[in-house]
Wavefront OBJ file of the C-alpha trace (Angstrom):
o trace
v -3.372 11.749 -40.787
v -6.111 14.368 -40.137
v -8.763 11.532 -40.142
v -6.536 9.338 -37.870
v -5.745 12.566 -35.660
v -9.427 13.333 -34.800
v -10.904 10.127 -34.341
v -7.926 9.874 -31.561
v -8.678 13.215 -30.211
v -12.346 12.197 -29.883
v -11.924 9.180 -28.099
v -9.247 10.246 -25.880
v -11.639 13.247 -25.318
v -14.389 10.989 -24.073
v -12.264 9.093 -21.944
v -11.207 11.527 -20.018
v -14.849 13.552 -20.019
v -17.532 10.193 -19.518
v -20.568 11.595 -20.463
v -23.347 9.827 -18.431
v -20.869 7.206 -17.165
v -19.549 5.739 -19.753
v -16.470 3.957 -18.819
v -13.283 3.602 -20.606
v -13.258 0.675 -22.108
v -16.085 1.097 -23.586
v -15.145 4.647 -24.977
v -12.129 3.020 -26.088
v -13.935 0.125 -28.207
v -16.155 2.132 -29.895
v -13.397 4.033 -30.805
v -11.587 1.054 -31.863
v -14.870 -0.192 -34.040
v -14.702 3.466 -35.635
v -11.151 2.984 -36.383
v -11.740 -0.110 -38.488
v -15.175 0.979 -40.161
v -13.500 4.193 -41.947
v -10.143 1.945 -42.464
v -7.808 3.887 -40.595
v -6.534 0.383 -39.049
v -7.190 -3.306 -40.286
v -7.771 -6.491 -38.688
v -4.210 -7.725 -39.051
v -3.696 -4.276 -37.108
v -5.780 -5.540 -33.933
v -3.836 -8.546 -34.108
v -0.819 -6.927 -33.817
v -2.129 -4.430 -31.208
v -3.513 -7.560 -29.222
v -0.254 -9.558 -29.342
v 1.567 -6.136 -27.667
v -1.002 -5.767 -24.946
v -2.205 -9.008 -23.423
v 0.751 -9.405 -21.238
v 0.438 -5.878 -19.887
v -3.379 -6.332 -19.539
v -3.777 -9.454 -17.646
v -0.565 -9.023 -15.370
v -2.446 -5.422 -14.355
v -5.857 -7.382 -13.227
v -3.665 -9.785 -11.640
v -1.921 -7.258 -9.160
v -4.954 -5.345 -8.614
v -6.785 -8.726 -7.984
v -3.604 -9.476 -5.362
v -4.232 -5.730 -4.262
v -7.959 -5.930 -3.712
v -7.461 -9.312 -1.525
v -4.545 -7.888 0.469
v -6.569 -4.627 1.025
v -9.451 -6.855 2.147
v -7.587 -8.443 4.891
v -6.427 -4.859 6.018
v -2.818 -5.104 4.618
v -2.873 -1.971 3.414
v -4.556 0.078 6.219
v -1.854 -2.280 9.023
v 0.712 -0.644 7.009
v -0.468 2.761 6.747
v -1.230 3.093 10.177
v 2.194 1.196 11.538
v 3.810 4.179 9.204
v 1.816 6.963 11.245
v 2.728 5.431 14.977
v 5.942 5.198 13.708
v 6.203 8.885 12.658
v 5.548 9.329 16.775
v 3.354 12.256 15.709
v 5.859 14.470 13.975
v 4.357 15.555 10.879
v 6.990 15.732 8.402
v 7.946 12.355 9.692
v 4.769 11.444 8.878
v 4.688 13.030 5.527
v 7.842 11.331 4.660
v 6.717 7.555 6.147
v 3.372 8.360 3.696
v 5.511 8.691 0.713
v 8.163 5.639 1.412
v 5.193 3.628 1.540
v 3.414 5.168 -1.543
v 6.247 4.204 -3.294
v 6.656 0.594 -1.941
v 2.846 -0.141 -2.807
v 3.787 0.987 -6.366
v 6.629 -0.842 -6.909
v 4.728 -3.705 -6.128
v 1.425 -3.628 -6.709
v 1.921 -1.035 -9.823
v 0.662 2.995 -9.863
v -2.891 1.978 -10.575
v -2.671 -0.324 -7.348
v -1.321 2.431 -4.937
v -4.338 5.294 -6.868
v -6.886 2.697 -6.030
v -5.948 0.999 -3.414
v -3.924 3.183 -0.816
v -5.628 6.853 -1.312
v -9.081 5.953 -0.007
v -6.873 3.829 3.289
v -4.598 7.289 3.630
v -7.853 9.910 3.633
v -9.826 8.081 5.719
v -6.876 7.872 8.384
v -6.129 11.407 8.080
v -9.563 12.555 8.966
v -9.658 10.303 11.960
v -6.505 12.521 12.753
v -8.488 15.253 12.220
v -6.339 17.156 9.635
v -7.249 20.614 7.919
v -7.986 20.324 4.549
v -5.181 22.120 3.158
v -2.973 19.278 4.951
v -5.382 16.843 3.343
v -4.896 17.933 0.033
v -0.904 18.074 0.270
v -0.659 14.778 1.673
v -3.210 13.240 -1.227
v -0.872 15.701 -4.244
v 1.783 14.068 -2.713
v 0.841 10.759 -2.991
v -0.519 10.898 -6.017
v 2.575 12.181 -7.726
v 4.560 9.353 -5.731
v 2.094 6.830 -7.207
v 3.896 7.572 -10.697
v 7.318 8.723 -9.776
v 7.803 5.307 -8.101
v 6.390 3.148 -10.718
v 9.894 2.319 -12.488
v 11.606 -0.365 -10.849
v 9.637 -3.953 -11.537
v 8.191 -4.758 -15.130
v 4.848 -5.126 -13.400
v 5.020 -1.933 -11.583
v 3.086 0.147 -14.440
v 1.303 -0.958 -17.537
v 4.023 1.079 -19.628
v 6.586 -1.016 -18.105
v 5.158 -4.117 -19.261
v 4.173 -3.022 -22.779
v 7.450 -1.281 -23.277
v 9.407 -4.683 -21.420
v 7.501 -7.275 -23.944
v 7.786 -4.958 -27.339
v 12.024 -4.712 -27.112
v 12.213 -8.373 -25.097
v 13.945 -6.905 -22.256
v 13.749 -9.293 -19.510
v 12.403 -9.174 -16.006
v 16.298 -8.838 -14.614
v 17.657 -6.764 -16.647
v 14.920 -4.361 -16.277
v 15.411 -4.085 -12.799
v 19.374 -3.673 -12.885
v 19.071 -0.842 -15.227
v 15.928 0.858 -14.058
v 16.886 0.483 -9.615
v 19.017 3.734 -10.005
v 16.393 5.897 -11.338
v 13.728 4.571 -9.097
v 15.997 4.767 -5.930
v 16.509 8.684 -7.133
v 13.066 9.512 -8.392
v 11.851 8.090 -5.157
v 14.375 10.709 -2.765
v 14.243 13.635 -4.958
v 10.448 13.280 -5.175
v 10.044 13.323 -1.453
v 12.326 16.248 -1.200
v 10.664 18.751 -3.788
v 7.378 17.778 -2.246
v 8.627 18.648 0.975
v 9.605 21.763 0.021
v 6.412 22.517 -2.008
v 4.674 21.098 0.536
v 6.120 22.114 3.687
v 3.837 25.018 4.881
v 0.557 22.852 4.755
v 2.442 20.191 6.888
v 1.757 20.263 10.660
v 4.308 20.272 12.784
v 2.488 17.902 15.479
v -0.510 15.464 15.043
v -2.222 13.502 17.521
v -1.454 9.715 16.662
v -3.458 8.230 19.808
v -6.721 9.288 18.130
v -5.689 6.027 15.522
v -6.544 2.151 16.677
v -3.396 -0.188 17.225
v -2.392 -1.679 13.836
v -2.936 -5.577 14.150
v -6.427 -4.664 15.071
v -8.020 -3.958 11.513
v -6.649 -7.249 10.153
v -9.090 -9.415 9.523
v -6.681 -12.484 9.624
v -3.709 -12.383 11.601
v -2.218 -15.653 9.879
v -2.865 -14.942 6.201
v -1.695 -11.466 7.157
v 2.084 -12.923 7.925
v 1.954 -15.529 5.144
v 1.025 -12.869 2.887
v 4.682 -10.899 3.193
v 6.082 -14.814 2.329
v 4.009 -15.355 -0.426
v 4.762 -11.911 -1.830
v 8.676 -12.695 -1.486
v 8.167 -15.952 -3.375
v 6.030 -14.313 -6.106
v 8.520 -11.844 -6.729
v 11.350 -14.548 -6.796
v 8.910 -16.489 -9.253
v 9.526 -13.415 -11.410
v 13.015 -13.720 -11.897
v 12.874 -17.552 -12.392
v 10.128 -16.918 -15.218
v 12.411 -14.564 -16.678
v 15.094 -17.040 -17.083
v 12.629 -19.436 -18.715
v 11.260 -16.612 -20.867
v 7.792 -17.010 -19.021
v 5.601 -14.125 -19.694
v 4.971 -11.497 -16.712
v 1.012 -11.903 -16.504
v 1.081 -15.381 -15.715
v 3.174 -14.911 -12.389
v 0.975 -11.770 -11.833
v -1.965 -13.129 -12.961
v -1.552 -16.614 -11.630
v -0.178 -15.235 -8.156
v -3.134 -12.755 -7.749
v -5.491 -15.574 -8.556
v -3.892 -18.052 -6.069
v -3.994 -16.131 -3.687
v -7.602 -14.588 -4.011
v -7.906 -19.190 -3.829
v -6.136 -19.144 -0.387
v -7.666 -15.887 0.658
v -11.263 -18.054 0.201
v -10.016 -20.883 1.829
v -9.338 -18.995 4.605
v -12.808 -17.674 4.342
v -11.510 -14.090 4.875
v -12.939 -12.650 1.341
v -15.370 -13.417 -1.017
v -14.049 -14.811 -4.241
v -17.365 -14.042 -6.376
v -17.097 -10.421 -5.175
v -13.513 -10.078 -5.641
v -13.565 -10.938 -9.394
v -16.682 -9.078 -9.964
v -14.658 -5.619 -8.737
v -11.517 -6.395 -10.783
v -11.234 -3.153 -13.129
v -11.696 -5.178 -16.458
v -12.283 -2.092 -18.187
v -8.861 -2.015 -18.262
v -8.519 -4.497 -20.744
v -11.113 -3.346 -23.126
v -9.346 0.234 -22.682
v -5.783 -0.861 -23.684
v -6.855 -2.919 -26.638
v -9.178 -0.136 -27.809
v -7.262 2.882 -27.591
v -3.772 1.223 -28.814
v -6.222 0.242 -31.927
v -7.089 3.697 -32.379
v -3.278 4.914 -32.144
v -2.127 2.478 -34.213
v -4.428 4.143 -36.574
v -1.788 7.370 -36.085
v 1.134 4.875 -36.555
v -0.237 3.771 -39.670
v -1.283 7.317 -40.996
v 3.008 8.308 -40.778
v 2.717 10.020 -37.256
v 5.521 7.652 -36.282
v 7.723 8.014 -38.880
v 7.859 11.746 -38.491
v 8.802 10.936 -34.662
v 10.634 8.807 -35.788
v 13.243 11.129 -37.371
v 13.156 13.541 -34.298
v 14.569 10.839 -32.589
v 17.327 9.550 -34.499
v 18.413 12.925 -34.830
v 19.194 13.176 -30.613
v 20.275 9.942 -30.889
v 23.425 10.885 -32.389
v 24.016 13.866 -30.533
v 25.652 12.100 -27.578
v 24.225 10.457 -24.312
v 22.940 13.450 -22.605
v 20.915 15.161 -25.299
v 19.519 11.518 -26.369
v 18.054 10.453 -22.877
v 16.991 14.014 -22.032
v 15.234 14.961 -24.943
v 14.175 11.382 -25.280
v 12.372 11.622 -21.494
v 11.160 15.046 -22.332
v 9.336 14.631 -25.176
v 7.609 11.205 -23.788
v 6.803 13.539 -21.136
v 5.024 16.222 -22.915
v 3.177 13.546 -24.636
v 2.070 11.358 -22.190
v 0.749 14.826 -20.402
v -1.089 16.332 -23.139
v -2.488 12.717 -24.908
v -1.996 10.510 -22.034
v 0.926 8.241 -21.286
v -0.399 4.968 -22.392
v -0.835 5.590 -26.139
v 2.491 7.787 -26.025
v 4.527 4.731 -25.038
v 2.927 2.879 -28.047
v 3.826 5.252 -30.221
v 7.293 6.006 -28.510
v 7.989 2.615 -28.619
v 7.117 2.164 -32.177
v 9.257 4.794 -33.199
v 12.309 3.869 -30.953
v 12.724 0.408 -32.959
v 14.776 0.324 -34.975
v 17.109 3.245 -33.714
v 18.725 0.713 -31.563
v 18.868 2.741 -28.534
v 18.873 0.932 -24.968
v 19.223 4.051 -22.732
v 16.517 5.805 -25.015
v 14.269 2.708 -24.429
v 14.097 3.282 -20.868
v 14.271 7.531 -20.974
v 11.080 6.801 -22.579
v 9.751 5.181 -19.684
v 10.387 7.423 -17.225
v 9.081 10.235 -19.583
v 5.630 8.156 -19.562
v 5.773 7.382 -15.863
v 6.805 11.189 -14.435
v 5.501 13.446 -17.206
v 1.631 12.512 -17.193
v 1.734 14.519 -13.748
v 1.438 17.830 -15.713
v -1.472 17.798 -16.073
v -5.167 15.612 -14.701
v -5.447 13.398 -17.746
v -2.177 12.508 -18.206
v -2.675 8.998 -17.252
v -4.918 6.173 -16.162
v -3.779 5.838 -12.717
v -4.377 9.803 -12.109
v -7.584 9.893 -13.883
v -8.512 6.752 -10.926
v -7.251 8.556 -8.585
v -9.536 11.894 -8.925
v -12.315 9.627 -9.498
v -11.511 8.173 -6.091
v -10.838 11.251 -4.157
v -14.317 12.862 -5.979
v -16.048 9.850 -4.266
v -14.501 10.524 -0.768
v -15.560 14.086 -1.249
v -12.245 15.471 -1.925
v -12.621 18.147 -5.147
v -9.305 19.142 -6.757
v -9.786 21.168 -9.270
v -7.899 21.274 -13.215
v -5.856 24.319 -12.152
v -5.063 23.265 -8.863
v -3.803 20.173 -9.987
v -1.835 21.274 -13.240
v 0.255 23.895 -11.218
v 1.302 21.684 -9.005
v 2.122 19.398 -11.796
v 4.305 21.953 -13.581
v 5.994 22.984 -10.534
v 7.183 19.362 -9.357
v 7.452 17.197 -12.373
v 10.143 18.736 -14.551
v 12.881 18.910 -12.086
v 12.269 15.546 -10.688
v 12.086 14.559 -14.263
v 15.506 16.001 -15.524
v 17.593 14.342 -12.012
v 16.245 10.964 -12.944
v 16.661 10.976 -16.374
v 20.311 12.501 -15.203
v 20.122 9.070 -13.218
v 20.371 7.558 -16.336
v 22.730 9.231 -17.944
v 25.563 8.523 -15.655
v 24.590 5.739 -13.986
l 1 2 3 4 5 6 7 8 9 10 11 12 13 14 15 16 17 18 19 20 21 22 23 24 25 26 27 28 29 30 31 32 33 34 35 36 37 38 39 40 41 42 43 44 45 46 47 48 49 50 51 52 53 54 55 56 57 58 59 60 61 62 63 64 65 66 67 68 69 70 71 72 73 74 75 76 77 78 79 80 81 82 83 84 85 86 87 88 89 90 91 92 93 94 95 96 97 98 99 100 101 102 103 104 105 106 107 108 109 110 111 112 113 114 115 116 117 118 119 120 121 122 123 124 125 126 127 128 129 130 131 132 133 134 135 136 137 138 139 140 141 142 143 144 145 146 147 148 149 150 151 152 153 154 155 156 157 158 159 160 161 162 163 164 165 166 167 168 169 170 171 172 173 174 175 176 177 178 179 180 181 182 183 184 185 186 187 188 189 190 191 192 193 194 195 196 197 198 199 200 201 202 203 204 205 206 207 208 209 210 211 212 213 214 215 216 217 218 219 220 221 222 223 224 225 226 227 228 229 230 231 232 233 234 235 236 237 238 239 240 241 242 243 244 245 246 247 248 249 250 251 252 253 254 255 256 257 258 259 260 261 262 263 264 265 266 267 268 269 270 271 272 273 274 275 276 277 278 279 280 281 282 283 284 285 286 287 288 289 290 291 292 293 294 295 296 297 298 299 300 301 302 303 304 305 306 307 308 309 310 311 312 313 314 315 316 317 318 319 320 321 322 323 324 325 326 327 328 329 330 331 332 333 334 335 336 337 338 339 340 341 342 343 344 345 346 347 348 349 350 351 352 353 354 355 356 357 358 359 360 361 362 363 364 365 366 367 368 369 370 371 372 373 374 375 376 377 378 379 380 381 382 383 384 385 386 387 388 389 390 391 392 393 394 395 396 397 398 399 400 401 402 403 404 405 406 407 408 409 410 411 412 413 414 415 416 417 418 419
């Protein structure tokens, strides 16, 4: 256990530190390697890690591939500036418009998607509006938090989902019909305790003429409309793979790459380029680091959880999805949420708890907000804002954390409860 314990620590350490730019992936691998050299895991283990993640994996480079193309062709910036002209230069308005659509671009194109995808679009249009930097800042909080918060509704809408969707076989439909409550609430109580955190560093008036018209930063008016077709018919696709027992990724996957195709066609991006970008670090970082946890499962760590767990199970609805969501929280904050829903998940087999299943989700998807490292798409997202010139520092980050996420937290998983 010790052994297992600090090679984890050490790895998850370097991911979140990357000394001289070494990326996550890579981190993670060597970690992995580690992991099988001193015998904490086997070969048969990375099998069985490999069968749990590849769906997860290649569905995620298939929405951010989708992502990248319909950023590319200025879906993304159309959209964020249609929800500032619509806001008619009222700043809550606009405040409240930035978070619908924060949590529309991560129920489709996951919380990874909206961190990488729709922060650098939102900045750069708020500095064009010529916004203090305390407004800045509680615009960016905000949307990073929704990035998260709003990531429970579709399988494909965070990495967690999948893994968590493929371990128990829970299907693309009934995911949705028992997790559309929680994200409908987690969504509207979100935006109204970051209003109220928020509120002070909101203006009350902002100058919308300063921003161009909308249809003028698309690069393709045509692909532009056929793009909110093809996205309807993808996400139908979904529900008639699930029928069929398809796997996610290769609707995700397979969607993101025929559309990159069209996208070419249309000579509006550049295929080579596109594919080049794609984050496939992400791969090589959930293979290695579930290796290296599995390493924790195999040393008794889940057993031990394991027990904690039964124990609320029996103690009635409320107590089981509470605690349940609580202590994925804490976990996913303080060791990051994508090994915590491997080990969650592991030790949620065989108590043969549905609701459980799914408080563990939105533990992993709300609670790594505590803190800066709590999960990938956060750790993107401060690399993204660092870029832009943006600094937001450990403290300022993990109070706001701490304020916000535990009360949005217990109404959602109260969502469950007695939905």
């Amino acid at each position: 256990m010790i052994l297992a314990s600090l090679l984890f620590l050490t790895t998850l350490l370097f991911v979140i530190w990357q000394p001289r730019g070494l990326q996550i992936g890579t981190t993670a691998v060597i970690g992995a390697i580690v992991a099988l050299l001193i015998g904490v895991v086997n070969f048969d283990d990375v099998l069985i890690v490999t069968d749990i993640v590849w769906d997860a994996t290649l569905a995620f480079i298939g929405i951010i591939i989708l992502s990248m193309v319909l950023d590319e062709i200025g879906f993304f910036e159309w959209c964020a500036i249609y929800m500032a002209k619509l806001s008619r230069g009222n700043g809550h308005l606009m405040f409240v418009y930035a978070l619908i659509l924060g949590s529309f671009v991560s129920a489709l194109f996951a919380n990874d998607g909206a961190a990488l995808i729709l922060t650098p679009i939102l900045l750069a249009k708020m500095r064009i509006l010529k916004l203090n930097a305390k407004t800045i800042v509680a615009f960016l909080l905000a949307g990073g938090f929704i990035s998260d918060s709003a990531s429970l509704p579709f399988v494909f809408s965070n990495l967690t989902n999948i893994v968590t969707a493929n371990y128990f076989g829970i299907g693309f439909a009934e995911y949705l019909s028992n997790m559309i409550v929680p994200y409908v609430v987690s969504v509207i109580v979100s935006i109204i305790v970051l209003w109220i955190v928020l509120r002070k560093d909101i203006p009350k008036q902002v100058d919308i003429t300063l921003l161009k018209n909308p249809d003028s930063v698309l690069k393709n008016k045509i692909l532009f409309r056929f793009s909110w077709v093809f996205l309807a018919v993808l996400l139908a696709g979904y529900f008639v793979g699930d029928k069929y027992y398809l796997p996610v990724s290769l609707f995700a996957l397979g969607g993101g790459l025929l559309f990159l195709f069209i996208a070419t066609l249309a000579k509006t991006v550049q295929a080579k380029e596109i594919i080049k970008n794609a984050p496939w670090q992400v791969v090589w970082f959930s293979i290695g680091l579930y290796i290296v946890v599995y390493g924790l499962k195999n040393a008794g760590l889940t057993d031990y959880l394991a027990l904690v767990l039964q124990n609320l199970s029996v103690q009635g609805d409320f107590v089981a999805i509470v605690g349940t969501g609580f202590i994925a929280a804490i976990l996913s904050a303080f060791m990051n949420n994508m090994p915590t829903i491997m080990i969650m998940d592991i030790s949620l087999e065989n108590i043969g708890s549905e609701a459980m299943i799914y408080a563990n989700i939105i533990g992993c998807n709300l609670g790594p907000k505590m803190t800066p490292f709590g999960s990938l798409a956060t750790l993107l997202w401060l690399h993204v804002l660092s870029q832009k010139g943006v600094k937001i520092s450990f403290w300022q980050y993990s109070k706001f954390g701490l304020i916000v996420t535990p009360p949005i937290l217990l109404v959602v998983l109260l969502s469950l409860v007695y939905m």
